[in-house]
MIGURO-833989 format. One record per residue (C-alpha): residue number from 1; y, x, z. Coordinates in Angstrom, 1 decimal. Example, Ala and Ser with C-alpha at 12.3 -4.5 7.8 and 13.67 -1.06 7.14 Angstrom:
<atoms>
<atom pagu="1" c2="-4.5" c1="12.3" c3="7.8"/>
<atom pagu="2" c2="-1.1" c1="13.7" c3="7.1"/>
</atoms>
This chain:
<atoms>
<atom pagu="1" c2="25.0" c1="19.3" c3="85.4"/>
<atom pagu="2" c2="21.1" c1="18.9" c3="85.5"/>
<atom pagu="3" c2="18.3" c1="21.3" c3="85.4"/>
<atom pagu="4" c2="14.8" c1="21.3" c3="85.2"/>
<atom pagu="5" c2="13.3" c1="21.8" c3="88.4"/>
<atom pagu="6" c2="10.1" c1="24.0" c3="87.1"/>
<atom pagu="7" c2="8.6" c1="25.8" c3="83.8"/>
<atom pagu="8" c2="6.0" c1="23.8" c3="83.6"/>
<atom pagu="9" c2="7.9" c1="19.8" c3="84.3"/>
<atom pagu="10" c2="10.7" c1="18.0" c3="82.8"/>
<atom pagu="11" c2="11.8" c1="16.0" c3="85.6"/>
<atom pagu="12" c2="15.7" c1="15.9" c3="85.7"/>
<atom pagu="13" c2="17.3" c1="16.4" c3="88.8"/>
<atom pagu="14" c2="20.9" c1="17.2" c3="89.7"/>
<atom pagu="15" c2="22.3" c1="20.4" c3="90.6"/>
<atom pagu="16" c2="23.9" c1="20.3" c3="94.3"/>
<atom pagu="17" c2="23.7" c1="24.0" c3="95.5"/>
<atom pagu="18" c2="25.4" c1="22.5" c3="98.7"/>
<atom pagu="19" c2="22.2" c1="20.0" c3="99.0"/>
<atom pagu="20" c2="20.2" c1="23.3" c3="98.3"/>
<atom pagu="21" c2="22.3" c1="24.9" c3="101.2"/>
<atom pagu="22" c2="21.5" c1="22.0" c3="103.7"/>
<atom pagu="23" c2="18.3" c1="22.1" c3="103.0"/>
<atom pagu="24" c2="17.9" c1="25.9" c3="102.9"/>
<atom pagu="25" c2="18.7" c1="25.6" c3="106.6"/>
<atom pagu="26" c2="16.7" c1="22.1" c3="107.5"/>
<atom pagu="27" c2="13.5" c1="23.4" c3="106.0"/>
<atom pagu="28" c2="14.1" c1="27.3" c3="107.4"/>
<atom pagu="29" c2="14.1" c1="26.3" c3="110.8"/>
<atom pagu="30" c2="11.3" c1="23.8" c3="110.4"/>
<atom pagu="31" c2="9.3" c1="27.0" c3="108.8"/>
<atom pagu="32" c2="10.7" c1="29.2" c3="111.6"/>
<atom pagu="33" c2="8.3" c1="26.9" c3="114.0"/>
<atom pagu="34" c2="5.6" c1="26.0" c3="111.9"/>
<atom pagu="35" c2="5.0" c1="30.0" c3="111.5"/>
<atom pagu="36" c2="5.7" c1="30.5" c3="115.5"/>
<atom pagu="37" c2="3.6" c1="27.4" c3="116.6"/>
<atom pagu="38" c2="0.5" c1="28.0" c3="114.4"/>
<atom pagu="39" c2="0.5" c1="31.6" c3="115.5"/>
<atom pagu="40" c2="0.5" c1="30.7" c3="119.2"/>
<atom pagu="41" c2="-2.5" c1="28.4" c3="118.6"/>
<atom pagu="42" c2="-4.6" c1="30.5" c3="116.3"/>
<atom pagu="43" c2="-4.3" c1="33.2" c3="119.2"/>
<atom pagu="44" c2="-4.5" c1="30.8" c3="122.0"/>
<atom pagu="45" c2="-8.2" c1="29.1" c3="120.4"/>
<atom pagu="46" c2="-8.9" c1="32.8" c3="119.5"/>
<atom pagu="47" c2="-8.5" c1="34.2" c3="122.8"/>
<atom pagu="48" c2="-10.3" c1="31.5" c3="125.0"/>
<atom pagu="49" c2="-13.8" c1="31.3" c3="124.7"/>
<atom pagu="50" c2="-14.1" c1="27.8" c3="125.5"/>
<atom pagu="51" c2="-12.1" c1="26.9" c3="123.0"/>
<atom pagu="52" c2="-13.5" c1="28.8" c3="120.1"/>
<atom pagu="53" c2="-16.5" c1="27.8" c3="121.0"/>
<atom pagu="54" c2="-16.2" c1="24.6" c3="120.7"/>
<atom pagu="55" c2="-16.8" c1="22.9" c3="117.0"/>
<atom pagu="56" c2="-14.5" c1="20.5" c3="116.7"/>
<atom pagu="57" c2="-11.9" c1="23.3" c3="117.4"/>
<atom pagu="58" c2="-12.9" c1="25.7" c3="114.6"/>
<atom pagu="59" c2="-11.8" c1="23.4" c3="112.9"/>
<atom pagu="60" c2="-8.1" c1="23.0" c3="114.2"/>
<atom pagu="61" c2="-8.5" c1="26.7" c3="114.1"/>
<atom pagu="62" c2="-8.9" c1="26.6" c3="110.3"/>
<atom pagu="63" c2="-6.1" c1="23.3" c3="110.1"/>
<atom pagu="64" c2="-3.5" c1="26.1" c3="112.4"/>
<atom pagu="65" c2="-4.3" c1="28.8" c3="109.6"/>
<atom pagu="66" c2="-3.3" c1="26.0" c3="106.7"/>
<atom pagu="67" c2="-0.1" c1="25.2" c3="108.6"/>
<atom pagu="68" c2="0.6" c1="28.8" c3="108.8"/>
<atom pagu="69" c2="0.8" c1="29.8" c3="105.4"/>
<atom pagu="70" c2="2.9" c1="26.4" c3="104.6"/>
<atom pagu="71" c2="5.7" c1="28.0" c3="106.7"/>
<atom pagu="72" c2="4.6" c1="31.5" c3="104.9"/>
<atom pagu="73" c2="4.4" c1="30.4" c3="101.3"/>
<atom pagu="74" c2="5.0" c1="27.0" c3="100.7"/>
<atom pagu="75" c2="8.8" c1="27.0" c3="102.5"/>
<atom pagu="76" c2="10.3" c1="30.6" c3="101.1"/>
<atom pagu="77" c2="8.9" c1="30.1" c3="97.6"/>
<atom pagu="78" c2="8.4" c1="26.3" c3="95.9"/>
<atom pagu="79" c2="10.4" c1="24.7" c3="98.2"/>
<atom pagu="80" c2="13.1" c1="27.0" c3="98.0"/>
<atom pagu="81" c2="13.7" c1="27.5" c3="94.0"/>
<atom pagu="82" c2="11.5" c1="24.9" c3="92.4"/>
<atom pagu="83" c2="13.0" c1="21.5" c3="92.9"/>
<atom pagu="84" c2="16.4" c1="22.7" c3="92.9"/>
<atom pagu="85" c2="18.8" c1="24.4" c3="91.0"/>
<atom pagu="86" c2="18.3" c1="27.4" c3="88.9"/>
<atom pagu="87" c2="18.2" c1="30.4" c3="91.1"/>
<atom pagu="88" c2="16.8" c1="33.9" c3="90.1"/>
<atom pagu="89" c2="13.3" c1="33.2" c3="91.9"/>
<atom pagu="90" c2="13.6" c1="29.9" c3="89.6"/>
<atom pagu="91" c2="11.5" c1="31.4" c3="86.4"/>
<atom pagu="92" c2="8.4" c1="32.0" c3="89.0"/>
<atom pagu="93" c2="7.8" c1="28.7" c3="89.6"/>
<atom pagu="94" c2="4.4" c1="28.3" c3="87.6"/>
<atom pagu="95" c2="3.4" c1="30.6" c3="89.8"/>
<atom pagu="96" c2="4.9" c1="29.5" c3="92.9"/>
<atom pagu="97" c2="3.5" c1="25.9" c3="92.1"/>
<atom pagu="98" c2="0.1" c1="27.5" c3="91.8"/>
<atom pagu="99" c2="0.6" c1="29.3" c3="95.2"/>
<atom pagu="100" c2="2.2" c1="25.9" c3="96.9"/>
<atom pagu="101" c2="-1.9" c1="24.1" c3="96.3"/>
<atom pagu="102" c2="-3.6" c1="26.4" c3="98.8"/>
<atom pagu="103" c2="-1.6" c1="25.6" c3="102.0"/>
<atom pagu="104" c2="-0.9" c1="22.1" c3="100.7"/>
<atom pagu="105" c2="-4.7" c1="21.2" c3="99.6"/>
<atom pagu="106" c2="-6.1" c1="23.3" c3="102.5"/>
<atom pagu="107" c2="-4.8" c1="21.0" c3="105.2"/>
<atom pagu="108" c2="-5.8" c1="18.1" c3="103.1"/>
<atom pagu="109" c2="-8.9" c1="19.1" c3="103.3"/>
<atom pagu="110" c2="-9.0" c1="20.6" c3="106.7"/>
<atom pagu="111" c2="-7.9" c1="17.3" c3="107.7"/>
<atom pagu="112" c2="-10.7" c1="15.8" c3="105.9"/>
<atom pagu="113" c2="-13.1" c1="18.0" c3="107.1"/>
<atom pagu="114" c2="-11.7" c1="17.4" c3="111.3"/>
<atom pagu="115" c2="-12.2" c1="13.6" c3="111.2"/>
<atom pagu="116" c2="-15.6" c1="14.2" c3="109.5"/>
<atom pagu="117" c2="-16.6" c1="16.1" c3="112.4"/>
<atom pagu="118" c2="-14.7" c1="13.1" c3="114.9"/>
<atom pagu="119" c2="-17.0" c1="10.5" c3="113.3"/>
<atom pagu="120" c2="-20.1" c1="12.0" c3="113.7"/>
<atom pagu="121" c2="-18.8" c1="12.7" c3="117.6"/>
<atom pagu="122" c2="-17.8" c1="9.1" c3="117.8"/>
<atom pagu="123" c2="-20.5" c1="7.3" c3="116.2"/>
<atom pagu="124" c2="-23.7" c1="9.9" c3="116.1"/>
<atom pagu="125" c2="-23.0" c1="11.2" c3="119.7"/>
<atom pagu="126" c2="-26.8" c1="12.2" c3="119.8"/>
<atom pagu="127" c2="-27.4" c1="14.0" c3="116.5"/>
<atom pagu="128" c2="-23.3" c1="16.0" c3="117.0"/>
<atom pagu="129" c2="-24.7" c1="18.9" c3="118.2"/>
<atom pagu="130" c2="-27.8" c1="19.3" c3="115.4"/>
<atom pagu="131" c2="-25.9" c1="17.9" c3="112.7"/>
<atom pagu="132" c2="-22.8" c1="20.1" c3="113.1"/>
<atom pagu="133" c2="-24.5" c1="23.3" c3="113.6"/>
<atom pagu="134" c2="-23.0" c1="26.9" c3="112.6"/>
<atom pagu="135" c2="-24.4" c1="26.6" c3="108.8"/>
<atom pagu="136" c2="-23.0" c1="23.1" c3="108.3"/>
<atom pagu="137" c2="-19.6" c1="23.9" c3="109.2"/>
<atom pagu="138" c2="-19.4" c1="26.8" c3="107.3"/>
<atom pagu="139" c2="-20.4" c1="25.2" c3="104.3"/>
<atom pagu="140" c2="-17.5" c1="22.2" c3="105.6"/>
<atom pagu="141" c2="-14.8" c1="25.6" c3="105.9"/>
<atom pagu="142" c2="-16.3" c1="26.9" c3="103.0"/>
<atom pagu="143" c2="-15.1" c1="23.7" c3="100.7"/>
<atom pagu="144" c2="-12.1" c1="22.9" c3="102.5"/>
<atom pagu="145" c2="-10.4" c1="26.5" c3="101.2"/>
<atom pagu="146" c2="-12.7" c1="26.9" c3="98.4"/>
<atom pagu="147" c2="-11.6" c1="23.9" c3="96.6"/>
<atom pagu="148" c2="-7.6" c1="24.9" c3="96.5"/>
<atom pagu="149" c2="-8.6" c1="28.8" c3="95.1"/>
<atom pagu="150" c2="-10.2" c1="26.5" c3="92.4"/>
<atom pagu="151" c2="-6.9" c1="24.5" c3="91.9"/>
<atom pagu="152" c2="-5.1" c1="27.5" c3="91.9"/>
<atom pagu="153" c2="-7.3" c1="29.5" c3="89.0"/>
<atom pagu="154" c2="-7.5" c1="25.9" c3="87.1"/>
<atom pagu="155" c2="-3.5" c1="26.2" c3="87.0"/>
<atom pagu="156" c2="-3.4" c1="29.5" c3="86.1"/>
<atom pagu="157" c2="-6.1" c1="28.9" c3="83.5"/>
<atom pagu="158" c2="-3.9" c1="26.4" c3="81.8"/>
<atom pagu="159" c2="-0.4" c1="28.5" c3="81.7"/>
<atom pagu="160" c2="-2.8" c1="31.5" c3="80.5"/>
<atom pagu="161" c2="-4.8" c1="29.8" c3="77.2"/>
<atom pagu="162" c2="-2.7" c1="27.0" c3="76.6"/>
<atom pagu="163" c2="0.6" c1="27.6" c3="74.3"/>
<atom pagu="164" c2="4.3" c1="26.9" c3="75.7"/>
<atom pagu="165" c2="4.5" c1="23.4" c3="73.1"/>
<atom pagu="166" c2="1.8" c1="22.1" c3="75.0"/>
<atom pagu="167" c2="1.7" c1="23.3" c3="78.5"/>
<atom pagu="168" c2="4.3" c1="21.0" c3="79.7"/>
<atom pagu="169" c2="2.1" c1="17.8" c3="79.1"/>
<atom pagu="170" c2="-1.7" c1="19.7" c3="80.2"/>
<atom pagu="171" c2="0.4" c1="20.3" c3="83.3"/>
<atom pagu="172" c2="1.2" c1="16.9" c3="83.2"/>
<atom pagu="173" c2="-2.2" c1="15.6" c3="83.2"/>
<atom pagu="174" c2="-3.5" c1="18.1" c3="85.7"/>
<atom pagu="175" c2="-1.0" c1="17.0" c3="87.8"/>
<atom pagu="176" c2="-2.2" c1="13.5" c3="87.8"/>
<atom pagu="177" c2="-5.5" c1="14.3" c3="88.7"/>
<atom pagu="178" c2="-4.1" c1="16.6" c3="91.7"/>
<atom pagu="179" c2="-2.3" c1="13.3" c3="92.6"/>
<atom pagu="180" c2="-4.9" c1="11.1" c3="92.5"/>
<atom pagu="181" c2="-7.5" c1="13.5" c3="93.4"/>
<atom pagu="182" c2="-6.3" c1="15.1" c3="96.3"/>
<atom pagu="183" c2="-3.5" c1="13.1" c3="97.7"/>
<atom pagu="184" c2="-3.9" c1="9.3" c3="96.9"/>
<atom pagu="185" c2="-7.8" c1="9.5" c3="97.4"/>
<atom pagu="186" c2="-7.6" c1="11.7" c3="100.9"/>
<atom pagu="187" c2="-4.9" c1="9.5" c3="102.4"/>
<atom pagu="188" c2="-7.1" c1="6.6" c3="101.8"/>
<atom pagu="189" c2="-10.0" c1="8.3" c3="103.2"/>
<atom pagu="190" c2="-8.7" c1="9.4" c3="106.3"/>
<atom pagu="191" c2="-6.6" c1="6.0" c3="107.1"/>
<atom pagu="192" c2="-10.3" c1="4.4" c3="106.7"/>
<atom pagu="193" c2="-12.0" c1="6.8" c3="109.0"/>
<atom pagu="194" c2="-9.4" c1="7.2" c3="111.7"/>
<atom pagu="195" c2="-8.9" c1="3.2" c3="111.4"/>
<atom pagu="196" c2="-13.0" c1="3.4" c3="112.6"/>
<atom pagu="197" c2="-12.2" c1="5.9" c3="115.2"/>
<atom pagu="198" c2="-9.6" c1="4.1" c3="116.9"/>
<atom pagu="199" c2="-11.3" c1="1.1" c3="117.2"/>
<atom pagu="200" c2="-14.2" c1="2.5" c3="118.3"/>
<atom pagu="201" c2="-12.0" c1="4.3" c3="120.9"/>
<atom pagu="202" c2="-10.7" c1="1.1" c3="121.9"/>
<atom pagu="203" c2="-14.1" c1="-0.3" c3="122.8"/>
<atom pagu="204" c2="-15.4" c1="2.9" c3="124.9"/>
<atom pagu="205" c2="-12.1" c1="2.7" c3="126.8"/>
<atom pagu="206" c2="-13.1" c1="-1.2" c3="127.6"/>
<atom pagu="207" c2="-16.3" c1="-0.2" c3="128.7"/>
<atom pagu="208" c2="-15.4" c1="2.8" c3="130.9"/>
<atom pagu="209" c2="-13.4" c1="0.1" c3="133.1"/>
<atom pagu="210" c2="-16.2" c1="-1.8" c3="133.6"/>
<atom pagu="211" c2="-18.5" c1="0.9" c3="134.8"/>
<atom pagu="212" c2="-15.5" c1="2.4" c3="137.0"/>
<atom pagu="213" c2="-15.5" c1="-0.9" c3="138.4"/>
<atom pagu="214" c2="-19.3" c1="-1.0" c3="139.0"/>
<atom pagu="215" c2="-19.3" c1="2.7" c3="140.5"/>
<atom pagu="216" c2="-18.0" c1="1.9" c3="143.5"/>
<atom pagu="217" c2="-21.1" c1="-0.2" c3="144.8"/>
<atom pagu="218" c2="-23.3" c1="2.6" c3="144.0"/>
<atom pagu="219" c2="-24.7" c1="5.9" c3="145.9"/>
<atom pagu="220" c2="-22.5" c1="8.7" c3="146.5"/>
<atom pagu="221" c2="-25.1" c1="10.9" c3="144.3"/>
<atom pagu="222" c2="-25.2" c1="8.5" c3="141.3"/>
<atom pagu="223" c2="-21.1" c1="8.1" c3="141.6"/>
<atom pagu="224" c2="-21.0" c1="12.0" c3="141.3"/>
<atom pagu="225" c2="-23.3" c1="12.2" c3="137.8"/>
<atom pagu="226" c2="-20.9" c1="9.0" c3="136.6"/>
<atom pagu="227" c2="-17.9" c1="10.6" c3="137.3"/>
<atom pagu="228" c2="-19.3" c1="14.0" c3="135.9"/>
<atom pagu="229" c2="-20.2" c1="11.4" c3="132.5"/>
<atom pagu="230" c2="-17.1" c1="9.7" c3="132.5"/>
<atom pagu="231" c2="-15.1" c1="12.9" c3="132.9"/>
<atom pagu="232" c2="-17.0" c1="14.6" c3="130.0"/>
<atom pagu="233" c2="-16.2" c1="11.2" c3="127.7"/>
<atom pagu="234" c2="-12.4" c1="11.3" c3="128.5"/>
<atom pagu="235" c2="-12.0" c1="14.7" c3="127.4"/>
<atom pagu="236" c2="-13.5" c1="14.3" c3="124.4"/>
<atom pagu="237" c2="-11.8" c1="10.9" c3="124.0"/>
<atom pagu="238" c2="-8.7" c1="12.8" c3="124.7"/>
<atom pagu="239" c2="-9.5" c1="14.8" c3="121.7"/>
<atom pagu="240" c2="-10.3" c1="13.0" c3="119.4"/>
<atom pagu="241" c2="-6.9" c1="11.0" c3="120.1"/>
<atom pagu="242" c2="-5.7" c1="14.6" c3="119.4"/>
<atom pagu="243" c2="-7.0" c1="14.9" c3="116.0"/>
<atom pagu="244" c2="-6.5" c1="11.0" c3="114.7"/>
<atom pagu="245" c2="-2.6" c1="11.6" c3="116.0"/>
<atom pagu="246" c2="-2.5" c1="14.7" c3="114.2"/>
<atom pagu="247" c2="-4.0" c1="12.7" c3="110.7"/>
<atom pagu="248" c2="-1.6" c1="9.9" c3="111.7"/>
<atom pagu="249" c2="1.3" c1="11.9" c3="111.5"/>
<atom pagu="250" c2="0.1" c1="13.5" c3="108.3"/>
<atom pagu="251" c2="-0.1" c1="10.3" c3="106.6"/>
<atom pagu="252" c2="3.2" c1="9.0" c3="107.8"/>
<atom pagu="253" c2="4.6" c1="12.7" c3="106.5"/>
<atom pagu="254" c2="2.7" c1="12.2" c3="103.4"/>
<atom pagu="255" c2="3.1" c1="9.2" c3="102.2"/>
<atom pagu="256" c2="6.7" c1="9.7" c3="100.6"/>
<atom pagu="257" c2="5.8" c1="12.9" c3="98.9"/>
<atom pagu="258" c2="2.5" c1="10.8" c3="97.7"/>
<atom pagu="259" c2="5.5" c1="8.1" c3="96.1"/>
<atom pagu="260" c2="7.4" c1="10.8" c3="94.4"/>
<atom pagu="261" c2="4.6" c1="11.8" c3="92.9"/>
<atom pagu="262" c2="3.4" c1="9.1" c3="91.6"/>
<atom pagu="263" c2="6.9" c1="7.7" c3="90.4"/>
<atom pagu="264" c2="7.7" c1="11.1" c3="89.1"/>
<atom pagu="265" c2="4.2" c1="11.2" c3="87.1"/>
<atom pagu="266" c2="5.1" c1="7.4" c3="85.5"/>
<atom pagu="267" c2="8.8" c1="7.8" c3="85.4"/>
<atom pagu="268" c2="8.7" c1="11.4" c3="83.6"/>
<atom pagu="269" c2="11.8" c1="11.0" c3="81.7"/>
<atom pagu="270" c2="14.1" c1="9.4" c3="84.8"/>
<atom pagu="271" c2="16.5" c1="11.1" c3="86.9"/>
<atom pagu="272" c2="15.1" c1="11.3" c3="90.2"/>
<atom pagu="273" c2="17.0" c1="11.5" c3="93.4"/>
<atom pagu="274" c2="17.4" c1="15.2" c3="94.9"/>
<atom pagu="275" c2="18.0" c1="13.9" c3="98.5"/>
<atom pagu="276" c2="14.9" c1="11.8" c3="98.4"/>
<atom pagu="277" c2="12.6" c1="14.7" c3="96.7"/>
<atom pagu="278" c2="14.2" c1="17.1" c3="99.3"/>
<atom pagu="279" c2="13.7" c1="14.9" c3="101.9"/>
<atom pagu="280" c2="10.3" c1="14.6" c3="100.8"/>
<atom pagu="281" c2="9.5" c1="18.3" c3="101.3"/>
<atom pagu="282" c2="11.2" c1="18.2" c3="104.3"/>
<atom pagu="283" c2="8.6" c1="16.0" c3="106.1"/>
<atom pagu="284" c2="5.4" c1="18.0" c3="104.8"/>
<atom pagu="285" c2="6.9" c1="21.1" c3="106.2"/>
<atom pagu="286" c2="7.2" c1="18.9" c3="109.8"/>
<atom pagu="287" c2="3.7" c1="17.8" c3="109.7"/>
<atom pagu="288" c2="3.0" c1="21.3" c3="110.1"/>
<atom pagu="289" c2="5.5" c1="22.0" c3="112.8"/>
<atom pagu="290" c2="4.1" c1="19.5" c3="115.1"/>
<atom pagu="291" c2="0.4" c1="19.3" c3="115.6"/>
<atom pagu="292" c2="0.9" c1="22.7" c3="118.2"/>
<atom pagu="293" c2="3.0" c1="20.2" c3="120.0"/>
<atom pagu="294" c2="0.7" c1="17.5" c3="120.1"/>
<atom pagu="295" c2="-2.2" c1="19.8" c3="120.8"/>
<atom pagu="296" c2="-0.3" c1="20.8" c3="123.9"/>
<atom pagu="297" c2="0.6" c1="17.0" c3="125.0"/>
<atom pagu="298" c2="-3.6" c1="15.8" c3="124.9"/>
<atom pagu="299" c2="-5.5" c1="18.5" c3="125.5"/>
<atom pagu="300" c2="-5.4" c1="19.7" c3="129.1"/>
<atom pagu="301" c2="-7.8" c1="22.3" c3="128.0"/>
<atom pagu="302" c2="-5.4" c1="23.8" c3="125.5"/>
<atom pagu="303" c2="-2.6" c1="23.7" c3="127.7"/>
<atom pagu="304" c2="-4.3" c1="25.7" c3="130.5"/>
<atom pagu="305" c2="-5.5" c1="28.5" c3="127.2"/>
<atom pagu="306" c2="-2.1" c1="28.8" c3="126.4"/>
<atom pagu="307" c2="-0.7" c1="28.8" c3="130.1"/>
<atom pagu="308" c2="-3.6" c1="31.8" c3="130.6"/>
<atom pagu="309" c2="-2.3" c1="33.7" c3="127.4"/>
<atom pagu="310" c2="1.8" c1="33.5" c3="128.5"/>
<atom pagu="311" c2="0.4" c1="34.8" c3="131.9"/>
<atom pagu="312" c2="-1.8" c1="37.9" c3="129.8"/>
<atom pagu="313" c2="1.3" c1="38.6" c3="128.6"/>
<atom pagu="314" c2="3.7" c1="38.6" c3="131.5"/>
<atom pagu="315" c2="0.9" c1="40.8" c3="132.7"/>
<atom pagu="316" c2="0.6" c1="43.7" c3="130.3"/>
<atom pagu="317" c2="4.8" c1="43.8" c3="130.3"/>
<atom pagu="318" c2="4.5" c1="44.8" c3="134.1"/>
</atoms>
């Protein structure tokens, strides 16, 4: 028995409602802590004033909002009914498809606009803070969430003027673009950049052991200011690292959704494995469950904001 996984494809998968079972459950609890993670660090960078004040985390602030609404939307609705069997919710999923592009495309793009901001830390140190000033990054916020409403009104458009003979291959070519566009293109872009960062990394990190081997000869006063520099660099060394693990581990997730796509856009006609496209899903919905962790594991900063909140807490329950 086959089906047709949405109203607006023709991609033939199998029916398995025990797979759909499984992967009811796999992709529930991997929502359960995307939702609970995100929420902790939108109210942890929220609450602390260091961190909201800080540039590079408005945007991790704007990536944690993204991640959010993949464990809000993205989970209960298309991953749910519209690469499976034919479920009630099933006849939706034009619209659930359309809804799917803003938490999918908005940390895409958040992502994007995060190792923007890294590279001009990394390599314009001494233009950061005028360059990335309060206009600049709201025009940066502005585009990473504007552009997705657009995909989402562009596929409505489409259902809305275009008759049901034709939608299914409009869709088609749409999708295409999306794919190359917004998933092939980014994931090139960002393995480029982060590829730039890391090696630039790599060569600060040589050069603070040869200064920490050079302090010790000096004055106690000029040991203080390099220790004072060297701690200020290693924090936001440590951040960085953050940020280009978080990309790395977007990519990784990415990359076999990026394949589907692709083979599904070439190969419209085939049968495509339900495990693998489940599978698939399954990682997107873990990049999202994991950056809180790795936020947590780099930045000492974040940890002692979180730390402070649980205490808040413990606090107002006495």
């Amino acid at each position: 028995m086959t089906n047709v996984s949405s109203n607006e494809s023709k991609i033939f998968i199998p029916c398995d409602k025990h797979l759909d079972f499984i992967f009811w459950v796999l992709d529930g609890a991997a929502g359960l802590v995307v939702l609970a993670g995100n929420f902790l660090t939108c109210i942890v960078i929220i609450s602390s004033p260091i961190l909201r004040h800080n540039v590079m985390n408005v945007f991790l602030l704007s990536l944690a909002v993204a991640d959010f609404l993949i464990g809000l939307i993205f989970v209960p609705g298309y991953a749910s009914f519209c690469e499976s069997c034919e479920y009630a919710l099933s006849k939706y999923c034009h619209i659930l498809s359309s809804a799917k592009d803003l938490p999918l495309a908005g940390v895409t793009f958040n992502l994007l606009a995060i190792s923007y901001d890294r590279y001009m830390a990394v390599f314009r140190p001494l233009h950061y803070h005028s360059h990335m000033n309060s206009l600049r990054v709201g025009i940066i916020l502005s585009s990473a969430w504007g552009i997705p409403i657009v995909m989402i009104i562009t596929r409505s458009l489409l259902h809305y003027f275009w008759s049901t003979s034709r939608i299914d291959d409009i869709i088609k070519i749409y999708n295409t673009f999306l794919v190359v566009a917004f998933v092939i293109l980014p994931i090139i872009i960002l393995v480029v950049v982060n590829t730039m960062l890391t090696r630039a990394l790599q060569r600060q990190n040589c050069r603070i052991h040869v200064v920490k081997s050079e302090i010790v000869s000096e004055n106690a006063s000029t040991v203080v200011k390099e220790k004072e520099v060297m701690e200020k660099h290693t924090k936001r060394r440590k951040g960085t690292i953050s940020c280009i693990v978080v990309v790395l581990i977007f990519i990784l997730c990415w990359f076999p959704r990026a394949f589907n796509n692709v083979w599904s856009l070439a190969n419209r006609n085939q049968k495509i494995n339900p495990v693998f496209r489940k599978i698939t899903i399954f990682f997107l919905i873990v990049q999202s469950s994991v950056n809180p962790f790795i936020y947590t594991m780099y930045r000492r900063e974040f940890r002692r904001a979180a730390k402070g909140f649980v205490n808040s807490l413990q606090f107002w329950r006495r």
